[in-house]
Legacy VTK file of the C-alpha trace (Angstrom):
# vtk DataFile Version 3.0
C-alpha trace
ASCII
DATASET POLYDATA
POINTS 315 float
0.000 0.000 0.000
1.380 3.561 -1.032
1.404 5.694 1.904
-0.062 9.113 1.895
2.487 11.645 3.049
0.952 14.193 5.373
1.753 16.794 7.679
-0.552 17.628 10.660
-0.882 21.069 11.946
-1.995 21.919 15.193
-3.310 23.493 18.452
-3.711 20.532 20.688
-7.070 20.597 21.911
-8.674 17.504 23.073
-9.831 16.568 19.366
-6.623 17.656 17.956
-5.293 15.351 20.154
-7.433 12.171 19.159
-6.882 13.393 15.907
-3.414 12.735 16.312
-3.386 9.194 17.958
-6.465 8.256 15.072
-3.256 9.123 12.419
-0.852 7.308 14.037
-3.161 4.259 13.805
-4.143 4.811 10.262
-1.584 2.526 7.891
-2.442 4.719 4.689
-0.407 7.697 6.112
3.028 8.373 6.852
2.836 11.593 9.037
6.042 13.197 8.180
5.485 16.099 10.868
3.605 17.848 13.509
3.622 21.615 13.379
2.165 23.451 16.239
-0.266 26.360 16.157
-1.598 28.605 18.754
-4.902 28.526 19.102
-7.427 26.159 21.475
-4.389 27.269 23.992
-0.974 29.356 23.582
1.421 27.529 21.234
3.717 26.382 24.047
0.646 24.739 25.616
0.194 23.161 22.101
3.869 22.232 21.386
3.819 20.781 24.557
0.465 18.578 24.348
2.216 17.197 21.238
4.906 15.935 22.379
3.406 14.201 25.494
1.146 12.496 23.049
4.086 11.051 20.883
5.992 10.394 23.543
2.991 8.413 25.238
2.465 6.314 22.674
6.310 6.102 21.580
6.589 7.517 18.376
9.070 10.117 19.211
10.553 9.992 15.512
7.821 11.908 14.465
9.479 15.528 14.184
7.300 18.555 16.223
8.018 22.218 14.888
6.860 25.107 16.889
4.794 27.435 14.724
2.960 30.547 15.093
2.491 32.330 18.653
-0.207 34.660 17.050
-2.724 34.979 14.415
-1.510 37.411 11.684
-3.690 40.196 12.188
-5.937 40.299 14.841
-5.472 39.256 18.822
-5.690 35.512 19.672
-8.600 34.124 21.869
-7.514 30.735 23.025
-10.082 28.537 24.415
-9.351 26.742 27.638
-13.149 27.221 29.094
-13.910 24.380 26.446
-10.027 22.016 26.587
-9.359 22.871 30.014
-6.307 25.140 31.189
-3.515 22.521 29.887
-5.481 22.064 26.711
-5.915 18.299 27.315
-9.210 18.293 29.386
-7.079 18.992 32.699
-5.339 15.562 32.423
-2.444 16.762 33.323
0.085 14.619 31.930
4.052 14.605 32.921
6.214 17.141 31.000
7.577 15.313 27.726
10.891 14.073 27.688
11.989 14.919 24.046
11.823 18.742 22.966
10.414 19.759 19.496
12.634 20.501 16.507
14.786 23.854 16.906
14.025 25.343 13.835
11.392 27.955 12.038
8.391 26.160 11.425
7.853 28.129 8.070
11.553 27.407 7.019
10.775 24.046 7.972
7.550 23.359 6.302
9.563 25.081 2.943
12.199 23.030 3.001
10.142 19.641 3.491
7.612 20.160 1.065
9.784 21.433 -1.755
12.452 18.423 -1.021
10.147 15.514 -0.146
10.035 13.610 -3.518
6.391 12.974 -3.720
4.044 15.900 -2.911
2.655 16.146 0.706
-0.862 16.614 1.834
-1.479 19.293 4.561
-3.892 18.703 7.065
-4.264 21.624 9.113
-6.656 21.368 12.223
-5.860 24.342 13.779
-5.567 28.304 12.897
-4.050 28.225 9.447
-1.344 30.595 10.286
1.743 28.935 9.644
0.540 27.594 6.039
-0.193 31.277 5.443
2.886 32.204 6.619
4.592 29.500 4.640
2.997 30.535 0.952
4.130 34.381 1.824
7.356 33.380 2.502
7.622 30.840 -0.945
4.899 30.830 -3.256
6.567 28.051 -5.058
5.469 25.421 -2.465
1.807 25.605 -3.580
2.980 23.363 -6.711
4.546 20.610 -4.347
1.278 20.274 -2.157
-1.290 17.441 -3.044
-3.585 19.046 -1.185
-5.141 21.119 2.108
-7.620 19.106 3.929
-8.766 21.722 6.838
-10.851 21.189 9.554
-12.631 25.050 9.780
-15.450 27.062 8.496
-19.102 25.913 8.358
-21.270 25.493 5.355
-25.058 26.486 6.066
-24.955 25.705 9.845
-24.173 27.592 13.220
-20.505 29.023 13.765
-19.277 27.523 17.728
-17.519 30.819 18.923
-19.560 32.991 16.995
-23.256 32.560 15.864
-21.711 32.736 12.485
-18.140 31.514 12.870
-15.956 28.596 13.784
-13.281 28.636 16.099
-10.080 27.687 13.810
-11.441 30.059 10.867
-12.186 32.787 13.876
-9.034 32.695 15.149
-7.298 33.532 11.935
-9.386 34.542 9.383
-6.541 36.400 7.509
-4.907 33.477 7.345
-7.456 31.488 6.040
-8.651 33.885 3.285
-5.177 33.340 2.211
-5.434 29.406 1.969
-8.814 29.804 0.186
-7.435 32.278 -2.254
-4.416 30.252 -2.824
-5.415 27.967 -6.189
-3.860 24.901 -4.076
-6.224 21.663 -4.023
-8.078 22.576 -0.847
-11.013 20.591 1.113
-12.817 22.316 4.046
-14.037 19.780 6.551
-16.598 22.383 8.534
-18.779 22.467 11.351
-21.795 20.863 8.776
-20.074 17.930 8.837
-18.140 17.868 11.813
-21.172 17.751 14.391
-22.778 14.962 12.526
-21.007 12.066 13.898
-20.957 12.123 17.905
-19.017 10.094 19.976
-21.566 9.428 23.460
-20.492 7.513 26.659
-21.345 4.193 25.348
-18.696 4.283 22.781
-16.068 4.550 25.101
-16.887 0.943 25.966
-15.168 -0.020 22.813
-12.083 2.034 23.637
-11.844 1.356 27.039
-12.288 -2.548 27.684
-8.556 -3.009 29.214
-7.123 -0.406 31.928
-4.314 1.038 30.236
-2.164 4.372 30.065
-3.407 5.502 26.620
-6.935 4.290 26.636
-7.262 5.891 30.207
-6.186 9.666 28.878
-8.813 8.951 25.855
-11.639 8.408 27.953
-10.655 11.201 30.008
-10.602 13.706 27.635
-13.678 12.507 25.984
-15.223 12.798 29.385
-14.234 16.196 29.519
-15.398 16.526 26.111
-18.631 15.389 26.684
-19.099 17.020 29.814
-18.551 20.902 27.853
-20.712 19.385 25.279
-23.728 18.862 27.735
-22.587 22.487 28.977
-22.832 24.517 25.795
-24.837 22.497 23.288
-27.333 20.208 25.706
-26.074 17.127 23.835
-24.615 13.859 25.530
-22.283 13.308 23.241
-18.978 14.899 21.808
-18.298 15.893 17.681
-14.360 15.141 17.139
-14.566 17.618 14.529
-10.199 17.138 13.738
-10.518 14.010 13.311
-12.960 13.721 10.396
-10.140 16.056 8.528
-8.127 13.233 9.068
-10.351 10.595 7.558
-11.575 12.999 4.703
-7.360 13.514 3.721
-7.298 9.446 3.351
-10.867 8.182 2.133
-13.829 10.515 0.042
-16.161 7.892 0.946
-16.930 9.352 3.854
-18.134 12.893 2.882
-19.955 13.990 -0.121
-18.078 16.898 -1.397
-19.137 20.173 -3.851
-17.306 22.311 -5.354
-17.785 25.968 -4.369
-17.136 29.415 -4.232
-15.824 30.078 -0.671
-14.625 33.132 1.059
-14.029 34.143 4.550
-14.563 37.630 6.640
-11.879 39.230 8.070
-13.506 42.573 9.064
-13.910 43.296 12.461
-17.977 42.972 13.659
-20.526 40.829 13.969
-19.664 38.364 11.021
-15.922 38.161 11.156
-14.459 34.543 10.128
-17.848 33.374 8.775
-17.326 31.275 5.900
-19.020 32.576 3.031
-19.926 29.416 0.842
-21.902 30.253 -2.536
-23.727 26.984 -2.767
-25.951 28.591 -5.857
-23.344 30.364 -7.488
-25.183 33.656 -7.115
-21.830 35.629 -7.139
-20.859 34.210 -10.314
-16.963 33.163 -8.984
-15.296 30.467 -9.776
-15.889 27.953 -7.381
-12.271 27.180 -5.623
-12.605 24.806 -2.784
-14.420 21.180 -2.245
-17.011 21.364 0.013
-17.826 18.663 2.710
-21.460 18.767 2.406
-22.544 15.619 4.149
-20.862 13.309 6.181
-21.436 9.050 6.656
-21.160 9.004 10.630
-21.372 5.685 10.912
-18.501 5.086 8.521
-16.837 7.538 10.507
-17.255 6.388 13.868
-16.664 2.806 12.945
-13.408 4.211 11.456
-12.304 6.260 14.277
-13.522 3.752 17.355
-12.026 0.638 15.458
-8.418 2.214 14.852
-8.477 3.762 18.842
-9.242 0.697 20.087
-5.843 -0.457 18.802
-4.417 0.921 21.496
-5.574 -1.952 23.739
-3.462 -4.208 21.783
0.046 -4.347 23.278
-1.410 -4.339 26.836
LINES 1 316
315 0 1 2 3 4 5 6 7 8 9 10 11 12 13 14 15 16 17 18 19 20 21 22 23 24 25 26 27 28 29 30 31 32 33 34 35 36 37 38 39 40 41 42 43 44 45 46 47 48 49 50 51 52 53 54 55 56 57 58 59 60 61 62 63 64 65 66 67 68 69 70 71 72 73 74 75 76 77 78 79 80 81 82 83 84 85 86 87 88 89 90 91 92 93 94 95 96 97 98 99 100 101 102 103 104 105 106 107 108 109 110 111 112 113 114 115 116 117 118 119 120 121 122 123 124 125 126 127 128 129 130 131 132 133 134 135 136 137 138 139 140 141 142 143 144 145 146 147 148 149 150 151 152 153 154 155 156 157 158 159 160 161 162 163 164 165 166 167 168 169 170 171 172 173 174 175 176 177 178 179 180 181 182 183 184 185 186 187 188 189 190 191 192 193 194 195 196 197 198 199 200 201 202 203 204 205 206 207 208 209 210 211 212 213 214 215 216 217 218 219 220 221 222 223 224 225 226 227 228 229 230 231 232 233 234 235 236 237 238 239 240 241 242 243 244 245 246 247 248 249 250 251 252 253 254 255 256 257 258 259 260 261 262 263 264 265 266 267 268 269 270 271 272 273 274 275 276 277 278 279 280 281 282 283 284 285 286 287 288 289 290 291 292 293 294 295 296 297 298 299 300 301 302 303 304 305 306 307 308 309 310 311 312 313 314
């Protein structure tokens, strides 16, 4: 089986984080990188929450790059009244052992997607700062990218930190008007989709059928999860909206895509980082960006459920 090369970038975040351990499980990817973001929390938070995931489940050859401490423009808003102060749900896991790549995260993510021989697909789940930053810096890389798969934005539903807006897009529109505007292969995964499938309590029966380090921090930050789910939404159950980005970069049969004419708002007010998706083509644009219109969740739950599970196996 050909791998799919793909870099992950990130503002760990409880579902960035099962985002991460659901790529680590998946054998069609060979995740090349982790690039940090701030964003859910400040990116030291995030850099951090990285590495004590790798380093929990021992993949510590999986390079972490420090990115952005700030959206471009406008003033970050982290959110730790939804992942808890550390970012993790308040799990508070020991202080990683190996320390994140010394180097520029946008020379970095240059220099490995112009030199990697096949062309690398970039799943950012997170404020898309550091891609931005990235195509200002060297145009050129937008030829050597298969594609943007990005969990943000939200196609004809509710925004999550704004009635209009979701909280990736929100944090850096700027940035993401740049990525739409880019002409790169781009998919956005948004909130239409994302808060389809829902994980509830009685999935975590699957995860959780042998007491063990990993499967023990899931179910705690899906508790968590839940629990701020219940809070803000009255639901019982939790949408792992980074993961589905994940799935979506690997297998289409999951989502039902369109392509669209999509734009973002970066003005200050009432509607800024709203996704502005011409489903009927009433501004007469070209349509640049595939659309996740609808979502399989039981595909996707089976997918995600059956490849955490595997976590149980060497215990």
């Amino acid at each position: 089986m050909k791998k799919k090369n793909i870099i992950i970038d990130t503002d760990p975040g409880i579902d960035d984080a099962i985002a991460i351990l659901f790529a680590l499980k998946l054998e069609e990817i060979e995740l090349k990188a982790i690039t940090t973001v701030a964003g859910n929390v400040d990116v030291e938070k995030c850099t951090k929450n990285a590495l004590k995931i790798l380093e929990m489940v021992g993949r510590t050859d999986i390079p972490v790059v420090e990115g952005a401490c700030k959206p471009l423009v406008k003033r970050l808003r982290t959110a730790e009244y939804v992942h808890g102060i550390d970012g993790l749900g308040d799990t508070n896991l020991a202080d990683p052992t190996y320390k994140p790549l010394d180097a520029n995260v946008v020379d970095f993510l240059v220099e490995t997607i112009l030199k990697n021989r096949e062309p690398i697909t970039i799943v950012p789940v997170g404020p898309l700062t550091n891609i931005a930053l990235s195509l200002i810096k060297e145009p050129k890389i937008a030829n050597k990218i298969d594609e943007i798969v990005f969990m943000g934005g939200t196609a004809g539903s509710y925004g999550n930190v704004t009635p209009l807006a979701e909280a990736n897009v929100y944090c850096d529109p700027h940035a993401a008007k740049i990525i739409l505007q880019s002409g790169i292969s781009t998919t956005m995964v948004g909130l239409n989709v994302t808060q389809k499938p829902l994980v509830f309590r009685k999935h975590l029966k699957k995860i959780y059928h042998k007491k063990n380090p990993i499967s023990e921090f899931i179910i705690k930050i899906l508790d968590h999860y839940i629990a701020i789910h219940k809070k803000f939404f009255k639901i019982d159950g939790c949408a792992i909206h980074d993961a589905l980005a994940v799935a979506v970069a690997i297998d289409r049969n999951i989502v039902k895509t369109k392509k669209l004419y999509v734009d973002v708002e970066v003005n200050e007010g009432l509607t800024q980082g709203a996704t502005i998706v011409d489903y009927y083509g009433v501004l007469g644009k070209e349509s640049n960006i595939e659309v996740c219109v609808d979502v399989d969740s039981e595909l996707f739950l089976s997918m995600l459920l059956s490849n955490l599970q595997k976590y149980q196996e060497k215990y």
